[in-house]
C-alpha positions as CSV (number, residue, x, y, z in Angstrom):
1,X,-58.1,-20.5,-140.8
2,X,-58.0,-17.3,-139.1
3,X,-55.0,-16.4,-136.7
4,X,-54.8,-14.7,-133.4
5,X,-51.1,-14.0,-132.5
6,X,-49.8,-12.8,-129.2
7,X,-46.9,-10.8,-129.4
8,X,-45.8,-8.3,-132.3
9,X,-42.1,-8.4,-132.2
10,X,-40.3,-9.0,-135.2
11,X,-41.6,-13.1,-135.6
12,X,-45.2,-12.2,-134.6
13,X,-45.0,-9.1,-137.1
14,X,-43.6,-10.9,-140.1
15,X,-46.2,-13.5,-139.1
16,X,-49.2,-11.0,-139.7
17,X,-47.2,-9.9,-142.9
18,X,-46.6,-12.9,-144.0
19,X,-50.1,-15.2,-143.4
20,X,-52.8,-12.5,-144.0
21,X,-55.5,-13.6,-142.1
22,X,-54.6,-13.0,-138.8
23,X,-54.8,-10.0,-136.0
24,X,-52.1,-9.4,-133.3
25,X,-52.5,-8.6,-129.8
26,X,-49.8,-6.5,-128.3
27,X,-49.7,-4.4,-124.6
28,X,-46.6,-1.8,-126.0
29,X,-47.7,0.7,-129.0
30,X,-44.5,1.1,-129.6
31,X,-41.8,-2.1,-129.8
32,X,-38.6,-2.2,-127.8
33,X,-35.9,-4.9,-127.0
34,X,-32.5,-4.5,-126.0
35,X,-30.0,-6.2,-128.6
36,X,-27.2,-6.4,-130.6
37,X,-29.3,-4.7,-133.8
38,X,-27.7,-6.7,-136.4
39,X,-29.1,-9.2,-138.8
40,X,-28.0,-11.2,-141.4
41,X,-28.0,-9.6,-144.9
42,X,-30.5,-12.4,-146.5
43,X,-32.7,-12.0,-143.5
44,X,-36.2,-11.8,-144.9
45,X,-38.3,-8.8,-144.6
46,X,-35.4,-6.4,-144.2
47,X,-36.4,-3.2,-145.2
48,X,-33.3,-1.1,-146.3
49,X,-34.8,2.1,-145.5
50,X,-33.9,1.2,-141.6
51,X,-30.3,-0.2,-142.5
52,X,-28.0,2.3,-140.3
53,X,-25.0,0.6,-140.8
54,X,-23.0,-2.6,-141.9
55,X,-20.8,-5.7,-140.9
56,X,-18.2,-7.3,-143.2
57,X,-15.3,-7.9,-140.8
58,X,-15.6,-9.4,-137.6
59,X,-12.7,-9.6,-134.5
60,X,-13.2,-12.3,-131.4
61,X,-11.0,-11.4,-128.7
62,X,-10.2,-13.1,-125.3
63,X,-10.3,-10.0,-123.4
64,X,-7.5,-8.0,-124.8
65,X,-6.0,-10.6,-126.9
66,X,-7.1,-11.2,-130.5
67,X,-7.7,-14.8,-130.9
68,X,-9.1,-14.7,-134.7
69,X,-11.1,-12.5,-137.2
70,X,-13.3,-13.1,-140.1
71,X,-13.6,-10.7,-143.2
72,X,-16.2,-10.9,-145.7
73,X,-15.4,-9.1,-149.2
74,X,-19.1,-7.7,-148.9
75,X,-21.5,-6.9,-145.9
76,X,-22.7,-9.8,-144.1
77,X,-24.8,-8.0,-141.7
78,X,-26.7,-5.0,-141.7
79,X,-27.1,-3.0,-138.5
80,X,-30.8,-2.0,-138.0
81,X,-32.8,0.2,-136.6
82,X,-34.9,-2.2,-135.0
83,X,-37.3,-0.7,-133.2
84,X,-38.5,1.8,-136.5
85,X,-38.3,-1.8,-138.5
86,X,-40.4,-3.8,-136.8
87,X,-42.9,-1.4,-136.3
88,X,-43.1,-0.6,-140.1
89,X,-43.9,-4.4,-140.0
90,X,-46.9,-4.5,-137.7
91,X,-50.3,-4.5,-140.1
92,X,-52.7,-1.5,-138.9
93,X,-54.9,-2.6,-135.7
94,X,-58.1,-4.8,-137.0
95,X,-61.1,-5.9,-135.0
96,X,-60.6,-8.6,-132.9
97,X,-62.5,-11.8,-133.5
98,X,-62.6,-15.6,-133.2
99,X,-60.3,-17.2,-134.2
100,X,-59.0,-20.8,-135.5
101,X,-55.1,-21.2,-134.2
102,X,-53.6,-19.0,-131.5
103,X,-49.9,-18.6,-132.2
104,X,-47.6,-17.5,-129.3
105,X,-45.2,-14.8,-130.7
106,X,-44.2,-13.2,-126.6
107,X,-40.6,-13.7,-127.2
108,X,-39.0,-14.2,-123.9
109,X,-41.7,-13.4,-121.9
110,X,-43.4,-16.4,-123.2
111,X,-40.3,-18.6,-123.9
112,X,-39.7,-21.6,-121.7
113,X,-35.6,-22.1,-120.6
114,X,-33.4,-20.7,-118.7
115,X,-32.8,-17.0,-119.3
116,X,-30.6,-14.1,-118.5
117,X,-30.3,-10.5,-118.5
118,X,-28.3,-9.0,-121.2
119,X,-27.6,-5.4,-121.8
120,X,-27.3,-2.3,-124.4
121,X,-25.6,0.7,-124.4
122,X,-25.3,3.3,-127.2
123,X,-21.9,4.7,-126.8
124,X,-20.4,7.5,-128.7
125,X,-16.8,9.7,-128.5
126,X,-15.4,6.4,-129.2
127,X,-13.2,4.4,-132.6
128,X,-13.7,0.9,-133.1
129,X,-13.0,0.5,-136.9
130,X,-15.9,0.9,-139.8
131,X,-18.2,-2.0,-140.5
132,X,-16.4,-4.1,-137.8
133,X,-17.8,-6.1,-135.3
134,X,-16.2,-7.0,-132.1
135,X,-16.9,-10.1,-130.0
136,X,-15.1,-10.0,-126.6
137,X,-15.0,-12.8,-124.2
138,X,-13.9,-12.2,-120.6
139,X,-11.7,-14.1,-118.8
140,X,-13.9,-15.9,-116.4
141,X,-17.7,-15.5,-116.8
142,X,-19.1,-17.4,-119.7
143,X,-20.7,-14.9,-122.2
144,X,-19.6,-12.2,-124.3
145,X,-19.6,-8.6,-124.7
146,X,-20.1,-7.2,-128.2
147,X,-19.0,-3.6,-130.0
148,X,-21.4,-3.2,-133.1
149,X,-21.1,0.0,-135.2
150,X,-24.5,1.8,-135.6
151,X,-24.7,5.0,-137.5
152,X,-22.5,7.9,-135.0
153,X,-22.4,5.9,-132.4
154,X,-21.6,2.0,-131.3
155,X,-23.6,-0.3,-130.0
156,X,-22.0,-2.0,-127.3
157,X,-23.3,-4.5,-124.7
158,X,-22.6,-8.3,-123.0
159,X,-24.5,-10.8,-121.4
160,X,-23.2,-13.4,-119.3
161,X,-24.5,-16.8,-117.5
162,X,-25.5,-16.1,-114.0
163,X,-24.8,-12.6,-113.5
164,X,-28.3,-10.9,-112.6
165,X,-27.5,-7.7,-113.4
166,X,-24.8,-7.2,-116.6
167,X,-25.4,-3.2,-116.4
168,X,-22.2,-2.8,-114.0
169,X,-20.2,-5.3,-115.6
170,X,-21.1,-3.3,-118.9
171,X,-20.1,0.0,-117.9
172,X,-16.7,-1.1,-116.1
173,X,-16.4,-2.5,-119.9
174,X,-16.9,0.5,-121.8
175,X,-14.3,2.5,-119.2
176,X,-11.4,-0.2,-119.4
177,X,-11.9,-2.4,-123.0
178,X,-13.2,0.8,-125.1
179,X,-11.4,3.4,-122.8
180,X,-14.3,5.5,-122.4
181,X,-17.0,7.3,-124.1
182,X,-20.5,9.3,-124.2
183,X,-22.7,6.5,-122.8
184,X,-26.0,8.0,-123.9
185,X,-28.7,5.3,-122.9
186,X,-28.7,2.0,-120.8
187,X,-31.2,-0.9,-121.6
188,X,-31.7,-4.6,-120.2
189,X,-33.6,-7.4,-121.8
190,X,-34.6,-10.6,-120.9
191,X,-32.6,-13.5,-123.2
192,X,-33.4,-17.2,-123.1
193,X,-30.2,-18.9,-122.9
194,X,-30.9,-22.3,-122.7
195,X,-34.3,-22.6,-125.0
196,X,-36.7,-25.5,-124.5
197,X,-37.9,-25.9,-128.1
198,X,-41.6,-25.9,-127.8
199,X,-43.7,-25.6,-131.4
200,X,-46.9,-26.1,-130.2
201,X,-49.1,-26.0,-126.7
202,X,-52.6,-24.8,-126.8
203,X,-51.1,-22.9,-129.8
204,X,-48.3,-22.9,-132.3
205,X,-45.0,-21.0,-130.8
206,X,-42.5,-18.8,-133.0
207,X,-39.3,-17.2,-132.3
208,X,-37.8,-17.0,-129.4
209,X,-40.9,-17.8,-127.6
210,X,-40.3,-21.6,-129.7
211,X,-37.0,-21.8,-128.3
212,X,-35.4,-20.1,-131.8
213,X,-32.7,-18.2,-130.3
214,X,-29.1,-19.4,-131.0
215,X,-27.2,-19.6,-127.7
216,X,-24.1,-18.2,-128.8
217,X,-24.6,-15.6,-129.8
218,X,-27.8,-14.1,-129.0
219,X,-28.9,-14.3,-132.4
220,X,-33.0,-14.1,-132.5
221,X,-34.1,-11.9,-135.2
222,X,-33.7,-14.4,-137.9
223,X,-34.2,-17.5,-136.7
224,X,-37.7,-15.6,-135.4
225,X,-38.6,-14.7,-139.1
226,X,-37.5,-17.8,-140.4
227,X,-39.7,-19.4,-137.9
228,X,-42.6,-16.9,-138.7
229,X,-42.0,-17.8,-142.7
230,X,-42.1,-21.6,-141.8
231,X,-45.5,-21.8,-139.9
232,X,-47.3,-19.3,-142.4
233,X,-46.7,-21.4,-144.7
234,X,-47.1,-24.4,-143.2
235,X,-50.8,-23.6,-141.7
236,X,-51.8,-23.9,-145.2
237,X,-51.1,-27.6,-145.7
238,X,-53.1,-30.6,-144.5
239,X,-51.0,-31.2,-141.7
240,X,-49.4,-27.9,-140.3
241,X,-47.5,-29.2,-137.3
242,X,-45.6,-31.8,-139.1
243,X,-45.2,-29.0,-142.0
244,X,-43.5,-26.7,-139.3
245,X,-41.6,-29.3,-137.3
246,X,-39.8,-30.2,-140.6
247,X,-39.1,-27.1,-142.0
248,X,-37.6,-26.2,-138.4
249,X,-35.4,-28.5,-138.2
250,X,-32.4,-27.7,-139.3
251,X,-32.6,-24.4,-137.1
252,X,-33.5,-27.1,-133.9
253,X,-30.1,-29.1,-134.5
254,X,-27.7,-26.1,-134.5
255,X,-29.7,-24.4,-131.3
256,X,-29.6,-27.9,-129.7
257,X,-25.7,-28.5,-130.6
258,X,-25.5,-24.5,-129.1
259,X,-26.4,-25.4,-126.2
260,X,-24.4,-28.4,-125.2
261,X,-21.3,-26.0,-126.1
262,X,-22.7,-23.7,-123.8
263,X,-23.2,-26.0,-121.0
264,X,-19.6,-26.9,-121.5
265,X,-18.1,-23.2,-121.1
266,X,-20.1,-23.3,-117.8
267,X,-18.5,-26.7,-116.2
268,X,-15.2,-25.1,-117.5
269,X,-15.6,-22.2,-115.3
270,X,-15.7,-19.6,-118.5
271,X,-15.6,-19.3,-122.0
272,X,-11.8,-18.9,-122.1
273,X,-11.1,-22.9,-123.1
274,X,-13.7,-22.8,-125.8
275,X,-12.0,-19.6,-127.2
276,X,-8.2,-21.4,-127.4
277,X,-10.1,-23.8,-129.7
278,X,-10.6,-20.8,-132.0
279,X,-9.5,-20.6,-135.7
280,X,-10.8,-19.1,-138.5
281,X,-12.9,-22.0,-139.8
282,X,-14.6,-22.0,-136.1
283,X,-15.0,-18.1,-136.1
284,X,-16.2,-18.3,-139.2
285,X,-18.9,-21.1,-138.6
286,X,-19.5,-19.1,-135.5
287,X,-20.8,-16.0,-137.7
288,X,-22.3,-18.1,-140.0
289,X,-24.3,-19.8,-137.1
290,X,-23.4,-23.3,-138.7
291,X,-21.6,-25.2,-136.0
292,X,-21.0,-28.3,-136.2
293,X,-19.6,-31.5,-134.5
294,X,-17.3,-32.1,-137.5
295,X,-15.7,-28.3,-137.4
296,X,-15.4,-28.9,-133.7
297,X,-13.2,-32.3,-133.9
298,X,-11.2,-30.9,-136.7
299,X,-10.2,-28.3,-134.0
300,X,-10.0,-30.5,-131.1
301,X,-7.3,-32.7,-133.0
302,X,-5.2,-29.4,-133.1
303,X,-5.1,-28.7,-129.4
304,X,-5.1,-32.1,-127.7
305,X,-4.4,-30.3,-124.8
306,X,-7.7,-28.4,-124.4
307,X,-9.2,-30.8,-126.6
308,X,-9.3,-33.2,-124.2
309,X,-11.5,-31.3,-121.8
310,X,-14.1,-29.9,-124.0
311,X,-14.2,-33.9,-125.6
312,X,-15.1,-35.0,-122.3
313,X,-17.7,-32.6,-121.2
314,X,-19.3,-32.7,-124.8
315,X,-20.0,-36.5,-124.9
316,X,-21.3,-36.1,-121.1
């Protein structure tokens, strides 16, 4: 079957990469998305050449107060240079042809959820400890910001549920959490927040524009490849959605499960309840993107007093 795929962002690149006989269609020469720039260390298709920097301990903070870290005795993420990566991964333009499948790689712009804006900022004249990553959650909206190192400077940003425009909220950060800096360029994004998994609608769907973005956290760049591995492969068997629906799966259950946490920070005015339920085995499922129901009781029974609101919106 030969492949036309929409969108050449990191899921619709490894796509190309991966599948062969395919061609991309993309408006931008040159890829850009505002983000956090970190990936996992066994995300596929990494190429080390645009590792910048690394992640092996990782602080969560309710505004100023440390709630919990998580260390790692070796990296756990790498810090990319995304924009030089995923370019390195788009194939050299072909002729455009007919084609077999359409696959729908758009990312947010095709995506189908509710979404937000989120923000970047490269900050520099600033300390924030070496291969640490910091996760701050205010005190009322429900979101995050984050503080990621990356190379000389830091990548800081935050995204929150319905706030239009982070950028403000962003900067009053950097002068009052980080106290201060060289802020030496600004970006926004679209993020989908609430993902409607979709796998396939006049075409098959991957990444984010399939819903694979975990709520949390933001996290899109591997769930996209993952995604991108899944239906390459899968488009060579007798029955490729069934293929891709299975081999999604597991990545559908923990976005779903996202989600409904999610929702509950909202009804609960903020993300603050959800952070007193943190621990280390939370934080560390948190970074490991491997939530759970079971972790989540285990931590309810411990603080019966907060417990007993997040039990009630979850089984709502």
């Amino acid at each position: 079957m030969f492949v036309k795929t929409v969108g050449l962002g990191p899921s619709g690149s490894a796509f190309l990469k991966l599948y062969g006989k395919a061609y991309g269609v993309e408006l931008s020469q040159r890829y850009f998305k505002a983000c956090g720039e970190a990936v996992p260390v066994e995300t596929p298709l990494v190429d080390m050449r645009y590792v910048v920097d690394r992640v092996k301990l990782y602080k969560f903070y309710h505004w100023r107060r440390e709630v919990g870290e998580v260390a790692y005795t070796k990296p756990r993420w790498y810090i990319v240079d995304k924009q030089k990566w995923v370019e390195s991964l788009r194939p050299p333009g072909g002729e455009a042809g007919e084609h077999d499948v359409l696959v729908k790689a758009g990312g947010p712009y095709q995506s189908k959820g509710e979404k937000i804006t989120v923000a970047r900022a490269y900050v520099a004249g600033v300390k924030a400890g070496e291969e640490t990553a910091h996760f701050i959650f205010p005190e009322t909206e429900v979101g995050f910001y984050w503080v990621f190192p990356h190379g000389d400077v830091y990548n800081v940003g935050g995204g929150f549920l319905d706030v239009g425009n982070p950028i403000p909220h962003l900067m009053e950060f950097v002068k009052r959490w980080l106290g201060g800096g060289v802020v030496l360029d600004v970006r926004g994004a679209p993020l989908t927040v609430f993902p409607k998994i979709v796998l396939h609608d006049g075409g098959f769907r991957i990444g984010e524009a399939a819903g694979f973005l975990y709520p949390l956290t933001g996290e899109g760049i591997r769930p996209g490849i993952i995604s991108a591995m899944a239906l390459a492969e899968a488009l060579r068997t007798k029955k490729p959605l069934d293929t891709y629906r299975r081999r999604v799966t597991p990545m559908v259950r923990q976005i779903e499960f996202q989600k409904r946490l999610l929702s509950i920070a909202r009804r609960l005015g903020g993300s603050g309840a959800l952070m007193e339920l943190a621990d280390d085995g939370v934080l560390r499922e948190y970074v490991e993107e491997n939530l759970s129901a079971r972790v989540l009781f285990a931590t309810l029974a411990k603080r019966p007093r907060v417990g007993v609101k997040v039990l009630v919106n979850l089984i709502k």
